[in-house]
C-alpha positions as CSV (number, residue, x, y, z in Angstrom):
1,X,47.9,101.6,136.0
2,X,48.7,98.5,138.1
3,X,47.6,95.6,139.3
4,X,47.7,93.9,143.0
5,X,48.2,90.1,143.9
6,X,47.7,90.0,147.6
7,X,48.6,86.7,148.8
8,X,49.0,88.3,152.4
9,X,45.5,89.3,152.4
10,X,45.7,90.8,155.8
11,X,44.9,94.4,157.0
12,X,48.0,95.3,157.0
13,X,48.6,94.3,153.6
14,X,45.3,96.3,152.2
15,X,46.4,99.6,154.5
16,X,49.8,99.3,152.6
17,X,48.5,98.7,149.1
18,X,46.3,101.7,149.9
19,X,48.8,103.7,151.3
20,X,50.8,103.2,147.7
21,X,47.9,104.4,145.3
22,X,46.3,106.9,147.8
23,X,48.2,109.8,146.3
24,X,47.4,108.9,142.6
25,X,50.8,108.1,141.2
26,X,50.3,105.0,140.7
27,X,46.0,103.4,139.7
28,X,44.8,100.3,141.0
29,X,43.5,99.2,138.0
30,X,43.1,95.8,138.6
31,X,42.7,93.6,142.1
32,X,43.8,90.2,141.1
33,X,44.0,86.3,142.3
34,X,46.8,84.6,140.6
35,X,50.1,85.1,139.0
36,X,48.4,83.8,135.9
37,X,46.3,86.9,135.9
38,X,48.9,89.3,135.5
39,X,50.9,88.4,132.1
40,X,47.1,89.0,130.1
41,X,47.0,92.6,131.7
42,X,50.4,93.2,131.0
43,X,50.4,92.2,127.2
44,X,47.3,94.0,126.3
45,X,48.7,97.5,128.0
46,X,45.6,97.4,130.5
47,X,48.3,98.1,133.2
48,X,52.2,99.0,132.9
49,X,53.0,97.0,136.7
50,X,52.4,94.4,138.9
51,X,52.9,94.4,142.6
52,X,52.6,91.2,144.3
């Protein structure tokens, strides 16, 4: 499971971070607005990466 920081927030950006999880190897778990939201997720095991 991951989580997503999109600080692009442009189509492009959203066709590419679909075209990453589309096949199931990697789970958007999580769609998230800050940096600050990712160390929580991390710690508690809700998801094992962040792309940003």
């Amino acid at each position: 499971n991951i989580a997503a920081l999109d600080l692009d927030r442009t189509s492009t950006s959203r066709l590419y971070l679909h075209s990453l999880t589309n096949d199931q190897d990697l789970i958007l778990a999580f769609t998230v607005g800050s940096y600050e939201e990712i160390d929580p997720l991390l710690v508690s095991g809700e998801i094992d990466a962040a792309l940003v």
